[in-house]
C-alpha positions as CSV (number, residue, x, y, z in Angstrom):
1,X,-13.5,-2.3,13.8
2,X,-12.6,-5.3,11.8
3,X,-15.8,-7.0,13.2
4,X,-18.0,-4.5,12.7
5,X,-16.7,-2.9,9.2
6,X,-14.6,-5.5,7.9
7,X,-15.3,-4.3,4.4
8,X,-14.8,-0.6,5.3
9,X,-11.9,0.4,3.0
10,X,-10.6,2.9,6.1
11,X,-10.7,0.4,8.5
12,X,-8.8,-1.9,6.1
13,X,-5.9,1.1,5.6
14,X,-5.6,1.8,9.5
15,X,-5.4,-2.1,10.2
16,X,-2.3,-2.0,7.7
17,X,-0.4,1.0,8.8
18,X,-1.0,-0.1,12.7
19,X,0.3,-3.4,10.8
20,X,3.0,-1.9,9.3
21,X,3.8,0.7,12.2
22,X,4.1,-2.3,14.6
23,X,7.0,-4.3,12.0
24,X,4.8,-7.1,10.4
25,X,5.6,-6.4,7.4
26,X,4.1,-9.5,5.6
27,X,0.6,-8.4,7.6
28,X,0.7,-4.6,6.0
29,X,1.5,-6.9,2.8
30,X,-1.3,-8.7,3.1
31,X,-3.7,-5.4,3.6
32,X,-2.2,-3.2,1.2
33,X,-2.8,-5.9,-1.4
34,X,-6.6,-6.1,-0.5
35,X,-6.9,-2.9,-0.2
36,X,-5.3,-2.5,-4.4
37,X,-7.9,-5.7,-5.2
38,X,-11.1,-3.8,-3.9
39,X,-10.1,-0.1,-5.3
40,X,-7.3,-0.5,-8.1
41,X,-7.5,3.7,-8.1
42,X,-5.9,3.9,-4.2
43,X,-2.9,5.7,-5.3
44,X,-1.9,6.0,-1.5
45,X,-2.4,2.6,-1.1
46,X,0.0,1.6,-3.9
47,X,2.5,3.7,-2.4
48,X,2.2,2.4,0.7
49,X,2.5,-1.1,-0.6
50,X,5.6,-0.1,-2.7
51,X,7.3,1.0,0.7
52,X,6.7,-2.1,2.3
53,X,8.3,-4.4,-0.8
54,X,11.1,-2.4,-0.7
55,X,11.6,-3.1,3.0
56,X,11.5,-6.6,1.9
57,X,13.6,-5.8,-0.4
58,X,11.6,-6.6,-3.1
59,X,13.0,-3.9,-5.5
60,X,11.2,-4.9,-8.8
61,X,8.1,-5.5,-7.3
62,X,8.1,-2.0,-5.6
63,X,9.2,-0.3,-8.4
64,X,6.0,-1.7,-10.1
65,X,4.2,-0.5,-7.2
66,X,5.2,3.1,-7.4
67,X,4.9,2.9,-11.3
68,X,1.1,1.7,-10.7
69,X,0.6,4.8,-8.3
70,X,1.8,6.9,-10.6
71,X,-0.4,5.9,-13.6
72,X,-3.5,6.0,-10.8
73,X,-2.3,9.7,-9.5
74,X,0.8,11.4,-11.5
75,X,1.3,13.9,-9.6
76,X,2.3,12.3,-6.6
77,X,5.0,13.5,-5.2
78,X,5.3,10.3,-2.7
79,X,5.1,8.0,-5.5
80,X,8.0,9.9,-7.6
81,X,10.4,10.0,-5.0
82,X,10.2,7.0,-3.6
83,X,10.5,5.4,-7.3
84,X,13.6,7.6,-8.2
């Protein structure tokens, strides 16, 4: 897929949840992040990218995360739970 539709925004969020599903955490990182940079208005993908700081246990910057996905979509209930 990645050859093919590398700038695909779906192929881009199954590569980081296979990514992410698979424990490379630093490669779902990597995705989410690209993902944010080429549609800032991914509220899914800031969620996503909030649960894999805080498995890195990067509090504050998954806090932001959640707080991001929340101004994007807020009425998430993903994004309020997992900031709470």
């Amino acid at each position: 897929s990645l050859m093919e539709r590398a700038d695909d925004p779906e192929t881009q969020v199954l590569l980081a949840e296979s990514l992410y599903r698979c424990g490379n955490l630093l490669g779902a990182l990597e995705r989410y992040h690209q993902i944010v940079e080429h549609d800032h208005d991914d509220g899914e993908a800031w969620v996503q990218l909030g649960c894999v700081r805080a498995e890195l246990n990067e509090l504050d910057a998954a806090a932001e995360a959640f707080r991001i996905a929340l101004i994007v979509q807020p009425d998430d209930p993903d994004a309020h739970w997992h900031l709470a």
